[in-house]
C-alpha positions as CSV (number, residue, x, y, z in Angstrom):
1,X,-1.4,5.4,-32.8
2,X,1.3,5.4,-35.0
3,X,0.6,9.1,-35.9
4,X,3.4,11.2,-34.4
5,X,1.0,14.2,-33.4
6,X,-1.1,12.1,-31.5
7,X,1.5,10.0,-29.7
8,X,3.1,13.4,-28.2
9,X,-0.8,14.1,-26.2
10,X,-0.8,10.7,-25.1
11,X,2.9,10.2,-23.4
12,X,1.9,13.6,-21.5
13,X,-1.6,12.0,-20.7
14,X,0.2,9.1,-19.0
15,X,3.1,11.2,-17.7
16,X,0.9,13.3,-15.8
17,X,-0.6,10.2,-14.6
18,X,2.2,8.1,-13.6
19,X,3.2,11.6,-12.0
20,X,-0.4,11.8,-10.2
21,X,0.1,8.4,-8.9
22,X,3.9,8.7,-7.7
23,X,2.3,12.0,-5.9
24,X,-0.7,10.2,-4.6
25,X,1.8,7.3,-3.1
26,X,3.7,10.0,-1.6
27,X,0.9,11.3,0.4
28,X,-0.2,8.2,1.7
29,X,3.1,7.3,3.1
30,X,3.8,10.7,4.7
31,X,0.0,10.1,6.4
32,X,1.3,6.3,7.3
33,X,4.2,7.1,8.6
34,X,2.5,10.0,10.7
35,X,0.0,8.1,12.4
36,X,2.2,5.3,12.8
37,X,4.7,7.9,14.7
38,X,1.5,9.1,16.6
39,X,0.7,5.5,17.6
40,X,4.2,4.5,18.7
41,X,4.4,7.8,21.0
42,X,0.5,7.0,22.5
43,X,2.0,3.4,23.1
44,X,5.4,4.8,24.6
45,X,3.2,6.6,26.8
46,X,0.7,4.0,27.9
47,X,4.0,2.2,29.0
48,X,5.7,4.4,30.7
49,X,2.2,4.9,32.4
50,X,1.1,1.5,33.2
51,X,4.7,1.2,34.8
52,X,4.0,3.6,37.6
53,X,0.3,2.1,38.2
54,X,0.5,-0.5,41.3
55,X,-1.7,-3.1,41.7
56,X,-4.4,-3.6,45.0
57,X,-2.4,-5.9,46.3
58,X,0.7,-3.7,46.7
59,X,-1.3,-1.1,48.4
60,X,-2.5,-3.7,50.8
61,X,1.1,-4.9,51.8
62,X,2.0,-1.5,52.2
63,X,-0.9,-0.3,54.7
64,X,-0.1,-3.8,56.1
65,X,3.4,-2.9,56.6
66,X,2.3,1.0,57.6
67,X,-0.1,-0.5,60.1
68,X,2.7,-3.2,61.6
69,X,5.7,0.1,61.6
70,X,2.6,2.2,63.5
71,X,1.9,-1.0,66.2
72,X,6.1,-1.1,66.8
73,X,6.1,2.9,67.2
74,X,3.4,2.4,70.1
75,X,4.4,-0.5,71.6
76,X,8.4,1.1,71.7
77,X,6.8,3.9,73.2
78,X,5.1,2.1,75.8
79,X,8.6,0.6,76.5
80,X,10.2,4.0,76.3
81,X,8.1,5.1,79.2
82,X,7.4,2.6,81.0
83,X,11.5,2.6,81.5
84,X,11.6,6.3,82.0
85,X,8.8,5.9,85.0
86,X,11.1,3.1,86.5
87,X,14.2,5.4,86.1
88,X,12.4,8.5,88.1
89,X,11.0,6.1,90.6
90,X,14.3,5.4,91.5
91,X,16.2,8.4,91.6
């Protein structure tokens, strides 16, 4: 190895490795940092998602309250005209 000619082949030889391995490296953290961009956008997502979703028991309270606001509604009406029947009977 301590032959001049030869020592110039083998510095290239572990040039172009060291230079294969740096580019290697570099492609796996450009695919990394991809998919972890990818991931972090599907979990953004998902959140934002999940945040509009209500449960069963939400829905029930509000038919619960829908059903109590539609029982006022009649019964006010019932009022309404029961008082508007009174007012024509005596005019």
């Amino acid at each position: 190895m301590s032959d001049p000619v030869m020592a110039g082949p083998i510095v290239i030889g572990l040039l172009v490795l060291v230079a294969a391995l740096v580019a290697t490296n570099l492609m796996v953290g450009v695919v990394l940092w991809w998919r972890h961009s990818g991931l972090a956008d599907r979990v953004t997502k998902l959140e934002v998602h999940n945040e509009h979703r209500i449960t069963r028991e939400e829905v029930r309270q509000v038919f619960d309250r829908l059903a109590t606001l539609e029982g006022k509604t009649d019964a006010t009406n019932i009022m309404l005209r029961t008082v508007q029947e009174h007012l024509l009977e005596n005019d």
